[in-house]
PABA-898745 format. One record per residue: z, x, y of N, C-alpha, C, O in turn; residue in three letters. Coordinates in pm, whole numbers, plus 50000, padded with zeros to 5 digits. Each point is the difference from the previous one (the first is absolute). Example, Ala and Ser with C-alpha at 12.3 -4.5 7.8 and 13.67 -1.06 7.14 Angstrom:
! PABA-898745
507805131949431500004991150119500005009050120500665010449998ala/498624986150107500065008250119500734992350109500175005150111ser/
This chain:
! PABA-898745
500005008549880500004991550120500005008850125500645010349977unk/498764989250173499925005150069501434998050066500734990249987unk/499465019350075500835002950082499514998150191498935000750060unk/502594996449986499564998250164501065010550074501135003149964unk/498105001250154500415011050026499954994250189498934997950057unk/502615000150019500014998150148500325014950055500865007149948unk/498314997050171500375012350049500434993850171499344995050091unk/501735007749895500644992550146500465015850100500885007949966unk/498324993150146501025011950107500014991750130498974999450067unk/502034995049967500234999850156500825008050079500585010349966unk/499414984150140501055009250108499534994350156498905003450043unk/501734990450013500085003150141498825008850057499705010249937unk/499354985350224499235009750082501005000850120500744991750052unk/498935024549979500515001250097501875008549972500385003549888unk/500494997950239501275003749971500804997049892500755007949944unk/499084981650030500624992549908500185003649879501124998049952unk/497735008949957499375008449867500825009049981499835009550077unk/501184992049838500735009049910498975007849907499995012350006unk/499134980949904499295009149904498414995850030499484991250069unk/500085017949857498545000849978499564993749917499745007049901unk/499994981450085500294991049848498305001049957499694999549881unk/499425001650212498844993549916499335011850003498785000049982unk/502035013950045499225014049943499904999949856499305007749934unk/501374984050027500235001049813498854996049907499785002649881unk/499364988250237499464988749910498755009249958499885001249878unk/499345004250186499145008449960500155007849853499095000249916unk/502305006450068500005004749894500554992149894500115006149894unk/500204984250105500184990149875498314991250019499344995949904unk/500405003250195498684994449974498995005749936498944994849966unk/501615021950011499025010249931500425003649809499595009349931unk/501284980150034500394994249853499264994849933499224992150053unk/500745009649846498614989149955501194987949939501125001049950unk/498194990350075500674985249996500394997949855501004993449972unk/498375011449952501215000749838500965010749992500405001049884unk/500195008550205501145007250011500774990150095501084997349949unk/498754996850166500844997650085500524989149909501204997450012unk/498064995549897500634984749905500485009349916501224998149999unk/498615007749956500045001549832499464993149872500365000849883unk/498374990550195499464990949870498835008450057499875006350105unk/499054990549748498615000550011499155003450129499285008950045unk/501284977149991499394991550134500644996350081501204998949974unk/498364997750156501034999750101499114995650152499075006150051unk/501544982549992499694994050109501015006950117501234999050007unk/497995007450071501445007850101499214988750189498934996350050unk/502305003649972500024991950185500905007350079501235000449987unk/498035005550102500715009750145500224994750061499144991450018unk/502145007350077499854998250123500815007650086501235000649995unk/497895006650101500745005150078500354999750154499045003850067unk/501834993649990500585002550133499834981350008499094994850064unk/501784998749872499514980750010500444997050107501195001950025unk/497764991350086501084990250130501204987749927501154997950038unk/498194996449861501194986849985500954995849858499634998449884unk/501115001150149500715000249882499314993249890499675004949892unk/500084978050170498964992949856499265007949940500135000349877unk/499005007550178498965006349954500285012949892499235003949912unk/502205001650126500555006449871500374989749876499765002549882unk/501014983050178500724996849849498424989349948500114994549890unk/498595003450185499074996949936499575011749888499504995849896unk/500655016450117499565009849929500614999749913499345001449897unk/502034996950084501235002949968500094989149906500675002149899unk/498794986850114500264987549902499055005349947500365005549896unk/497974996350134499044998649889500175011349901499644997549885unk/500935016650145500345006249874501194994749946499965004749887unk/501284987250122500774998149930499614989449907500804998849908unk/498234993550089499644986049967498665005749885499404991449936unk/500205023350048498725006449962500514999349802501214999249977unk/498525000949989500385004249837500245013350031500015007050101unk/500224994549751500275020350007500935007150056500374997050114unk/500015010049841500565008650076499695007150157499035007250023unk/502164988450092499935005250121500125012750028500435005249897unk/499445001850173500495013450048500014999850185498894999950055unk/501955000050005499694996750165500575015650029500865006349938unk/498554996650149500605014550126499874996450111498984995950055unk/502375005850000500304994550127500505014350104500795009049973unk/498464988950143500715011750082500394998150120499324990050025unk/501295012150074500294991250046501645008750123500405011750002unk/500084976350077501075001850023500934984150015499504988849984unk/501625013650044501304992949932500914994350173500875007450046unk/498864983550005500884992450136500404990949944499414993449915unk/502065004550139500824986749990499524990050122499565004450106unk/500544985349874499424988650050501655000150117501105002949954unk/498684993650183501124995150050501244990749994501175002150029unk/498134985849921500374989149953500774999549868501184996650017unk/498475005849855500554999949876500725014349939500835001349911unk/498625006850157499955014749982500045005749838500845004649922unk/497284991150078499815000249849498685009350023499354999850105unk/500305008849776498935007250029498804997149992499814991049919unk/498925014250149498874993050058499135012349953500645010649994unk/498184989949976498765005650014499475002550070498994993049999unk/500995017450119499664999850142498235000650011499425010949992unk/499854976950028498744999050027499545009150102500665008850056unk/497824987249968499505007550140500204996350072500145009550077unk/500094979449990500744999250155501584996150005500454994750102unk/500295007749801501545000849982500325006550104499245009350025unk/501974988650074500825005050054501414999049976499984995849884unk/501285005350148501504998049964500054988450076501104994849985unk/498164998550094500524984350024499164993849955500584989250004unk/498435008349952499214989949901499905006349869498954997149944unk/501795010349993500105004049863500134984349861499725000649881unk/500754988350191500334986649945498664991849996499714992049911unk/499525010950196498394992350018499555010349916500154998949878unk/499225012650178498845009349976500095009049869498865001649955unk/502055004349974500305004949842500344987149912499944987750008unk/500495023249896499634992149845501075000549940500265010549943unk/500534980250051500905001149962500585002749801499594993449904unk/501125014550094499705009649862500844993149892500325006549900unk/500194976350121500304995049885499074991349973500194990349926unk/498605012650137498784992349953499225004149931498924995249965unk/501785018149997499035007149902500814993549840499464994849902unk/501975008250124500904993249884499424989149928499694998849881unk/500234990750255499594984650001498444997649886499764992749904unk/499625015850160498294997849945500035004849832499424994549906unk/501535019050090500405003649844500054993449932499324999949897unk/501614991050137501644996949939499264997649825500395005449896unk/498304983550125499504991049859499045015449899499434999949891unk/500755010250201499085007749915500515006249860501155004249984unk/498074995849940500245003949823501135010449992499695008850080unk/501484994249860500765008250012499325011749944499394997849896unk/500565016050157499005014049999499165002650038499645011550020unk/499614976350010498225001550056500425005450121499235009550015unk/501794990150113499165003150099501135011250041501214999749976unk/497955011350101500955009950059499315004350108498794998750018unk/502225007850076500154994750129500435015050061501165003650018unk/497525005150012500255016750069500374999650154499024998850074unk/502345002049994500085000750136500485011950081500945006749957unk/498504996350154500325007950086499994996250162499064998650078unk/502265000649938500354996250078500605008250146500005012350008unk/500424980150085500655008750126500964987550067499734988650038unk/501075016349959501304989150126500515006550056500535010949979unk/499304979150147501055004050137501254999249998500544994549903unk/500095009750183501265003350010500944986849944501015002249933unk/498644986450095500514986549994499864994049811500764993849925unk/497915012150061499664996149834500735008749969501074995449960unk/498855019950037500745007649902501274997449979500364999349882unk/500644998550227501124997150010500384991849876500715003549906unk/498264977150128500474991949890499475004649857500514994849901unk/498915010650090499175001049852501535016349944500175001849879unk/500335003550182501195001049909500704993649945500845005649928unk/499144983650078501024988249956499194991049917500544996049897unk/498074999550132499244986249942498915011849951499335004450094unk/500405001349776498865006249915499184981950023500434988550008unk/497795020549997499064995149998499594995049846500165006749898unk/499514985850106499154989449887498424997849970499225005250079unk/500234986749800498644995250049500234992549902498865002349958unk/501474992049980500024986549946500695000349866500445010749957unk/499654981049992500694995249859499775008949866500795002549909unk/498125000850107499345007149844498925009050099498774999250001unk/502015008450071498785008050068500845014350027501075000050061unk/498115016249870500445009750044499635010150142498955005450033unk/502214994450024499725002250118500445020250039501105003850039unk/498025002949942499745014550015500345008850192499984993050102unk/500145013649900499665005750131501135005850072500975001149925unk/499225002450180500955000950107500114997050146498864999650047unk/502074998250046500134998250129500235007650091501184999350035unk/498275007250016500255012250114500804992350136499734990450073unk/501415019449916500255000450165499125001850136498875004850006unk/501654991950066499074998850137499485014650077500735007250068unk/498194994649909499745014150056500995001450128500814992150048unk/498805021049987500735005950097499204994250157498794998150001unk/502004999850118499084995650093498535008050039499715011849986unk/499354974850079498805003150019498755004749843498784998249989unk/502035006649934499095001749841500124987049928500774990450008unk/498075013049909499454987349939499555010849831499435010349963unk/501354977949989500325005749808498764997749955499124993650057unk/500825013749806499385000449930500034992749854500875002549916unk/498234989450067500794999149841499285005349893498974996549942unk/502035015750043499745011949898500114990349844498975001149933unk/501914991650017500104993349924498714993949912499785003249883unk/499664990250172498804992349997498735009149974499024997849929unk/501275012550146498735012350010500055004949879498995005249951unk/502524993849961500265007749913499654996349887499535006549906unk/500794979550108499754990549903498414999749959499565000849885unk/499764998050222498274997650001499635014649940499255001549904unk/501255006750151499205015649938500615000949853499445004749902unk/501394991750103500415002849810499464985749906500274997949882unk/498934993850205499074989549909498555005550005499304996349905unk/500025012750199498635006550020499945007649901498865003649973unk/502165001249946499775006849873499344992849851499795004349887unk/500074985250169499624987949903501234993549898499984989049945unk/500765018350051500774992649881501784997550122500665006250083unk/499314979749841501344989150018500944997749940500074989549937unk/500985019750065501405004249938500724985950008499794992050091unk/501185005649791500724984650103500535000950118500195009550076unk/500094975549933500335004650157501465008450020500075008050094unk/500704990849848501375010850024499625010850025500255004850110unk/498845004149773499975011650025499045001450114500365009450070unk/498304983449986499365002450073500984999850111499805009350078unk/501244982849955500905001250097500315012350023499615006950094unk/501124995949819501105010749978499345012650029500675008350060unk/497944995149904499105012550045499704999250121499695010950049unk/500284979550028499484997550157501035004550045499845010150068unk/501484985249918501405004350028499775012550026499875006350105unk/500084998149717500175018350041498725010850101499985011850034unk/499204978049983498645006150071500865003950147500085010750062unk/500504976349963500345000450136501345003850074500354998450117unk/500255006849782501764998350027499905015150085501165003950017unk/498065003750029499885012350064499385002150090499735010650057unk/499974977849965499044996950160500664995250096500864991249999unk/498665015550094500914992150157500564986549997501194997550022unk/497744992449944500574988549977501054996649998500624993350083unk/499905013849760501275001249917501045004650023501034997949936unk/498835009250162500545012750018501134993850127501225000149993unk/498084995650100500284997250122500944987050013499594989949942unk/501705009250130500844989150053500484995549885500135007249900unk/500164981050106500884991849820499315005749931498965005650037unk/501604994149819498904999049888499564985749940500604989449978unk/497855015750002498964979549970500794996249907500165006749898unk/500444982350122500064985149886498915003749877498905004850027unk/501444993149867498764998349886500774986349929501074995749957unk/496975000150074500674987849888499354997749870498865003849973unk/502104988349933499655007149850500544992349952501194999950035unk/498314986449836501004992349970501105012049913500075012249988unk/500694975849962501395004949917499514999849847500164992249906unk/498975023850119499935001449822499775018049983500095008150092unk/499694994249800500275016949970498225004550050499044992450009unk/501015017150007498765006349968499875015849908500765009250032unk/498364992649870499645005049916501605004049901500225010549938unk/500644978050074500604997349857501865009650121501025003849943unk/498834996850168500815002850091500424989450152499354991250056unk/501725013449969500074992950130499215002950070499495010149951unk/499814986450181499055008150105500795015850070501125003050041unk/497585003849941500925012550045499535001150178498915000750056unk/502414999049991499975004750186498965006750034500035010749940unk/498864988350141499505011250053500955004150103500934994050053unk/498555019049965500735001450174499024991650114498844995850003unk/502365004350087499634990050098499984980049964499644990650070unk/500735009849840499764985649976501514994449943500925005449938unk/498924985250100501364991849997500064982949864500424990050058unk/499395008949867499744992249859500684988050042501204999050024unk/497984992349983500764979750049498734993149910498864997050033unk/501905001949835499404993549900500764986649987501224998350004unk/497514989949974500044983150056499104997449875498815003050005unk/501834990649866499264991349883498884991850063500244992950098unk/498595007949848499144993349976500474983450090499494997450109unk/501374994349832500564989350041500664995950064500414988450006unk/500035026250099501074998850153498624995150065498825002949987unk/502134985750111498924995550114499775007350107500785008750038unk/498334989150009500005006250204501334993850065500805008150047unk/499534977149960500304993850027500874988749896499374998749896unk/502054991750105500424996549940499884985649950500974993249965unk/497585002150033499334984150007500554996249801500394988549980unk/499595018849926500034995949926501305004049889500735010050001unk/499264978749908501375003049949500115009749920499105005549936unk/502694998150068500205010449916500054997549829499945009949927unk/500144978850025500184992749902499264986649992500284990250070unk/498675010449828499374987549930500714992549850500815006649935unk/498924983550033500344997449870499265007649929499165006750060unk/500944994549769499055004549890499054991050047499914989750068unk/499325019449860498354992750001499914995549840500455004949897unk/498594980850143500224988349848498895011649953499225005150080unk/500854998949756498824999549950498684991849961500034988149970unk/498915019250033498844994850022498825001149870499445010749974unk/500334978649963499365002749925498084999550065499524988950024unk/499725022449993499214999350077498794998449900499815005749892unk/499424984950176499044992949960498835012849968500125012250005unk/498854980149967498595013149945499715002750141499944991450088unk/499825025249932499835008450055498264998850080498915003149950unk/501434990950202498405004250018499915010550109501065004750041unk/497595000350021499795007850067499694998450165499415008150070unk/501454973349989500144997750125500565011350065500715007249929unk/499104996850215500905007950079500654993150074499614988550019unk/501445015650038501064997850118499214992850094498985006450027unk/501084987550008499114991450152499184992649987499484992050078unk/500315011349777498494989549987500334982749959500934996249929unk/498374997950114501114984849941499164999149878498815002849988unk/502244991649903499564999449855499984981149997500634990550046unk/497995012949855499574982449945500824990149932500114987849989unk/500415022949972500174989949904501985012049894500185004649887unk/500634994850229500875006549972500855004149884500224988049991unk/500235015549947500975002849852501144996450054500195002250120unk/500864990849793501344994150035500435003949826499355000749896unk/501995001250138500995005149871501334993150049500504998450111unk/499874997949759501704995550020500955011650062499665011750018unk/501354983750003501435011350055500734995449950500624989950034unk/499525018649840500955003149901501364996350066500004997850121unk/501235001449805501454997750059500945002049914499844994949889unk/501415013250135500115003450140499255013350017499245004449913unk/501005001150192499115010950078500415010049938501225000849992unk/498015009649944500335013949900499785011950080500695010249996unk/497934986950104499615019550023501055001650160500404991750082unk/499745023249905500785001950126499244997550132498854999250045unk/502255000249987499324995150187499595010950057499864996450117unk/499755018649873499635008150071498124997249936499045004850060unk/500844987149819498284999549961499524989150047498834996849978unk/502164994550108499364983250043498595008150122498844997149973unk/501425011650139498954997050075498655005649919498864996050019unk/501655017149859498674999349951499654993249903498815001549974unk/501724991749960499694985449920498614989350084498874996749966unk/502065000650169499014993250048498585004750066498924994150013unk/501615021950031498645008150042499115000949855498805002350016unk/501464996849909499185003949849498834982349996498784998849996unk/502344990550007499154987149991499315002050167500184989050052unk/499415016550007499454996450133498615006849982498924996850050unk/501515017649829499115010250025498674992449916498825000750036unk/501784990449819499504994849899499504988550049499384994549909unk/500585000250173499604986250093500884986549952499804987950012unk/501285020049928500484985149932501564996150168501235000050003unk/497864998050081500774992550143500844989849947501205002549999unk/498444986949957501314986749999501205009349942501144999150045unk/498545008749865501155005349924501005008750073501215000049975unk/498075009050137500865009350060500294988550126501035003450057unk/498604988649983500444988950090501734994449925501175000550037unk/498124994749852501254993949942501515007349996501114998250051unk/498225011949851501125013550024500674999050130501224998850004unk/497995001750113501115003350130500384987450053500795000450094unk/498844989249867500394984050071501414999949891501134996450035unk/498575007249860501465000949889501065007150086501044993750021unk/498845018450030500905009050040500485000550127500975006250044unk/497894983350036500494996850133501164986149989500884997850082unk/498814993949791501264987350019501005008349921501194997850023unk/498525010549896501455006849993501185007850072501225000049989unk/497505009150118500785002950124500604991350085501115002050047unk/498244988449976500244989950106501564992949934500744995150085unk/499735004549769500684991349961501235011250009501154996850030unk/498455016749940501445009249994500385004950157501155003750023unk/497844996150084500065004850159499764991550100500735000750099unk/498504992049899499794990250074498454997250035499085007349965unk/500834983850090498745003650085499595005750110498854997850037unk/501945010050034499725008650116500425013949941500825006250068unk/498814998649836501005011649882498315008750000498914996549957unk/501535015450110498575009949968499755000149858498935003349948unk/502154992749990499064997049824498764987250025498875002049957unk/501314990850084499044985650049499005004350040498894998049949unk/501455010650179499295004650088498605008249911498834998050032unk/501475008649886499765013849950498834990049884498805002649987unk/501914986949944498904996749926499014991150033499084997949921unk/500994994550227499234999650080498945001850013498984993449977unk/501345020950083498795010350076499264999549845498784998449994unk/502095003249878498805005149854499274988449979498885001449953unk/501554986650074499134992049965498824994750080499014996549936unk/500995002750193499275002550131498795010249915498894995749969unk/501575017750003499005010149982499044994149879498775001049995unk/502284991549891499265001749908499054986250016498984998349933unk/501504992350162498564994950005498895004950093498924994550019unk/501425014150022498945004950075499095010149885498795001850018unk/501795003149889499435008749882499104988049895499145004549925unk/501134981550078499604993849933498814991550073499344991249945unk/500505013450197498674993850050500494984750123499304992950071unk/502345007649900499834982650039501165003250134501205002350014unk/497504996350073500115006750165501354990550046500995003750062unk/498694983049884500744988050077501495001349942501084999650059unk/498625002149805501625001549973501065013750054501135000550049unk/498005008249918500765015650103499964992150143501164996250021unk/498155000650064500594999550117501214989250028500885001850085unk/499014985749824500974995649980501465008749983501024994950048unk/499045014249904500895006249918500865006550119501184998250029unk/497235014950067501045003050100500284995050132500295007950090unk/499644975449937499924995450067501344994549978500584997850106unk/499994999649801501365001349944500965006650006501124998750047unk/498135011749878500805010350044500135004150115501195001050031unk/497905002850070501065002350145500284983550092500024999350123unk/500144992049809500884990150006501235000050007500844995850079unk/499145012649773501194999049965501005012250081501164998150038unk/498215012049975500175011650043500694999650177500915006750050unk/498074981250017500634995750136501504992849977500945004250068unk/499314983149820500374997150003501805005849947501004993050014unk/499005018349939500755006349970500655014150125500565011050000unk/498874978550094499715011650104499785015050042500615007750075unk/498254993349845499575013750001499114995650144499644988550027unk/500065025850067499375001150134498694992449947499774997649881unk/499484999450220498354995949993499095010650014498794999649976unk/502175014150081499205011549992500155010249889499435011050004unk/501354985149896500565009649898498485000749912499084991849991unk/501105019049960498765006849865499834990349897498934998449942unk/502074995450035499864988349892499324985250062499084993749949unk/501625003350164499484990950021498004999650008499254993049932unk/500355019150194499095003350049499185000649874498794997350004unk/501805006049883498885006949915499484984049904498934998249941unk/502164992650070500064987349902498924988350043499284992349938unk/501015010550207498764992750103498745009450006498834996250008unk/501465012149989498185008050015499414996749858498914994649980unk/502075009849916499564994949837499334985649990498984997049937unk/501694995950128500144979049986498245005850095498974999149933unk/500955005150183498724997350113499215005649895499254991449955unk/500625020449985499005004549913499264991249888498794997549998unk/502094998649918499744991249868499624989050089498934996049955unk/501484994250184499514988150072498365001149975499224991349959unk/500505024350086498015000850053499664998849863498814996949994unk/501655004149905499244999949851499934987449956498954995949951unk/502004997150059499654986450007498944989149981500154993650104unk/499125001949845498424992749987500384982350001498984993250009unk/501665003049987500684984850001499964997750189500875005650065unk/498304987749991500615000350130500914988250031500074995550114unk/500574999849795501174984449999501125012350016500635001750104unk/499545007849764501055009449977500315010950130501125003950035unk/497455000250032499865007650138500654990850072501145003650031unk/498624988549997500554990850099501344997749981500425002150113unk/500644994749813500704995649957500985013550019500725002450097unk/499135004549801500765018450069499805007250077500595010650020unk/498324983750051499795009150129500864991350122500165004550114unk/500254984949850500454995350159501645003549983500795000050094unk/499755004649693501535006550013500015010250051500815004050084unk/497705004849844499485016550029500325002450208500545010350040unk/499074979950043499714994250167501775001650027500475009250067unk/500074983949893501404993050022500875021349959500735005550082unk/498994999149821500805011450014499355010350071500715008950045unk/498194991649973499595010450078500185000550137499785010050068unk/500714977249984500554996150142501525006049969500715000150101unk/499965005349768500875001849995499955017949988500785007650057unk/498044996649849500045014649941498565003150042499034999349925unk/500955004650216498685000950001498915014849943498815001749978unk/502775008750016499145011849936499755005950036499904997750120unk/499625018549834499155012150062498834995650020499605005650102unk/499524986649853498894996450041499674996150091499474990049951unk/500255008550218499384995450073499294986549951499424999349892unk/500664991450188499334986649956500024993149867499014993349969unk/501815007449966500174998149866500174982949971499574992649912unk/501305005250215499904985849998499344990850114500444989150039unk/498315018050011498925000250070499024988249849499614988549985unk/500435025849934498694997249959500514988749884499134991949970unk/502345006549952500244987249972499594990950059499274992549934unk/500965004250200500084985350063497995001150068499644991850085unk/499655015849877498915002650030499004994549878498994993450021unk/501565011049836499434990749907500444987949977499144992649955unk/502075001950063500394988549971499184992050087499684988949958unk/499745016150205499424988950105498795005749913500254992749904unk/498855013150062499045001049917499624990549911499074992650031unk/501695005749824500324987249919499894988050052499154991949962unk/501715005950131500194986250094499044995950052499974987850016unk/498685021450040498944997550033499054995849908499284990550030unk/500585016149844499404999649901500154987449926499224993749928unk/502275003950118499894983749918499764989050098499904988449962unk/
C-alpha cells in the first residue's frame, strides 16, 4: 500500500522568525519519496511558509484521512497564543499578538491523528520556541495524537538578532539521501548524534527531545550532549479534551473482510453483534474502531462509540470530557463513512454542548467543533437538510465566528441563495 508523506516548514517573515524553517525543504525534497514513507510508494505534499491556518489543517486532514501509512516533517517554530497560552505553529504572517488568528495551533495536529491506525503514522519535528513557549513546554511535553509517534526536538530561542537553524531536520534528510530508512527511533537517534556538536546544540538551554516512552535498540535513550530527554507516550494529548479512562471495549465478532477505505461511504455496510459482557481491554477500543473504519465496516465503529458514549454519559455525566471525547469520535466517524449531514449534526452538538458547559466561544474546542459542523454543512446535497442546519450552523456562528474571516458571511449568503432558488 502506498504511503503519504506531509512536508510542513513555516515560520514567521520578517523580525519575528526565530528559524530558517523552509531551508530544509529542499533537502528532504531531494529524498526519493519511498525513503521519506518507507513504503514502495509514496504520495509526498509540501508546504512551505503557509499564510492560513485552514490551509495547513486542509493538508493536514487529507493525509490523515489517506490509507497507509503517514510520515509528516514538520519545521517550524513554537508561540503561545495570549489568550489560552497554548502552543501555536507560527505561520507567515504570525506575530506575538495575532498568534490566536494567524498560526496553527499544535493540538490540531493531536486532533486530526487521534482516529489514525495505531503505528502507521510518525511524526519527524524540528522545532524553535520563544522565550514564552520554552518556558511552558518544561512542564506540558508535546504530543501528536493517540497512536501517533512523535520524533524530534525543541530548540531554545536563539540568541538576539540570529535566526536558528534546524540542524535536526537537515540531519534527518541527509541520513535518508543515503537511500535506506532505519526505523524511526534509530533514524532519530543518529540525527541526534549528527547534531549534538553543532552550535545549535551547543548554545543557551539544552533542546527538549521528544521521543515517546519506549527503549531504543533494546536500551533506554542514550543523552546526547546538549540535549535535554522529555519523553510523552504516543497517547499524551497536546491538550486535556479527552478522557483519562474509557470502559473495556465489547468484543467484536467482525464480519467478512472487504477492501473499502476510511472515507469512502460503503453500500451496503457489514454489522456484527456485541458480544457481552465486554472482554478486550480498553487501551484496544480506539483501535478496534479505527480497524472497522479502515475495513469500511462504519455502522459498526459508529455503534462501538454510540455504546461508549451512553456509558460515559451514565458513569460522568453529560457535560463529562468522557461525552465530550466520544462525541468528537463519532462526528469523525461519520464523516469517514461519507454521511456529511450526520457529522455535522454531530459537531454542531458538540460545540453546543461545549458552550453550554461554559467553555469560551473562542476556545480551540469550541472554534474547531463549528469550523468541523461549517465544513461537513458545504458537503451536504439535500437542500431541505442545508436549509435546516444551516440556519443552527447561522445561529452559532453569530456566536463562534472563528479564525476565518466571513465565515458566517458566507452561511447566511447560501441560505439567501436556497431561498431564492425555491
Amino acid at each position: 500500500m502506498p504511503g503519504t508523506v506531509l512536508l510542513l516548514a513555516a515560520s514567521p517573515v520578517g523580525k519575528g522568525c526565530l528559524v530558517d524553517a523552509a531551508s530544509v525543504l529542499p533537502v528532504l525534497a531531494a529524498v526519493a519519496p519511498s525513503v521519506l514513507s518507507g513504503t514502495d510508494t509514496a504520495n509526498v505534499v509540501e508546504l512551505a511558509d503557509p499564510l492560513e491556518p485552514q490551509a495547513v489543517l486542509t493538508r493536514l486532514r487529507a493525509a490523515a484521512t489517506a490509507p497507509g501509512p503517514l510520515t509528516v516533517f514538520v519545521t517550524g517554530q513554537l508561540q503561545l497564543d495570549r489568550r489560552q497560552r497554548l502552543p501555536h505553529l507560527a505561520l507567515a504572517r504570525t506575530t506575538p499578538a495575532t498568534v490566536r488568528y494567524t498560526a496553527f495551533p499544535w493540538s490540531w495536529v493531536a486532533d486530526e491523528l487521534r482516529l489514525r491506525p495505531p503505528g502507521s503514522t510518525t511524526v519527524f519535528a524540528d522545532l524553535c520556541a520563544d522565550a514564552d513557549t520554552w518556558e511552558f513546554l518544561a512542564g506540558h511535553p508535546l504530543a501528536a495524537g493517540p497512536s501517533t509517534a512523535l520524533y524530534g526536538r525543541v530548540a531554545p530561542p536563539p540568541s538576539r538578532r540570529k535566526v536558528a537553524r534546524p540542524t535536526y531536520m537537515r540531519a534527518v534528510a541527509t541520513l535518508l539521501r543515503s537511500g535506506h530508512r532505519p526505523p524511526p527511533a534509530e533514524l532519530h537517534q543518529q540525527a541526534l548524534t549528527r547534531v549534538s556538536g553543532e552550535e545549535g546544540a551547543r548554545s543557551g538551554a539544552p533542546d527538549l527531545v521528544l521521543a515517546p516512552s519506549r527503549v531504543w535498540a533494546g536500551q533506554p535513550w542514550p543523552p546526547a550532549p546538549g540535549f535535554t530527554t522529555v519523553t510523552a507516550p504516543p497517547g499524551t494529548p497536546a491538550r486535556p479534551p479527552h478522557p483519562p479512562a474509557v470502559p473495556p471495549a465489547p468484543s467484536v465478532t467482525p464480519p467478512g473482510r472487504t477492501d473499502r477505505r476510511a472515507g469512502s461511504p460503503s453500500s451496503s455496510p457489514s454489522s456484527s453483534p456485541l458480544s457481552s459482557p465486554p472482554s478486550s481491554p480498553s487501551s484496544d477500543l480506539h483501535g478496534e474502531i479505527a480497524e472497522a473504519v479502515r475495513e469500511g465496516r462504519h455502522d459498526e465503529a459508529l455503534a462501538l462509540a454510540a455504546r461508549w458514549e451512553r456509558e460515559a454519559l451514565r458513569a460522568h455525566g453529560p457535560r463529562s470530557e468522557q461525552v465530550l471525547h466520544w462525541m468528537e469520535v463519532r462526528a469523525d466517524l461519520a464523516m469517514f463513512a461519507g454521511d456529511a449531514e450526520r457529522s455535522c449534526r454531530g459537531w454542531l452538538a458538540l460545540a453546543g454542548t461545549r458552550l453550554d458547559a461554559g467553555q469560551a466561544p473562542g476556545s480551540p474546542e469550541v472554534e474547531s467543533a463549528v469550523d468541523r459542523a461549517h465544513h461537513q454543512w458545504g458537503r451536504i446535497g439535500d437542500p431541505a437538510m442545508v436549509r435546516e442546519l444551516g440556519a443552527e450552523l447561522a445561529r452559532l456562528r453569530q456566536r463562534v465566528p472563528g479564525r476565518q474571516e466571513g465565515a458566517l458571511d458566507h452561511v447566511q449568503r447560501q441560505l439567501r441563495q436556497l431561498q431564492t432558488q425555491a
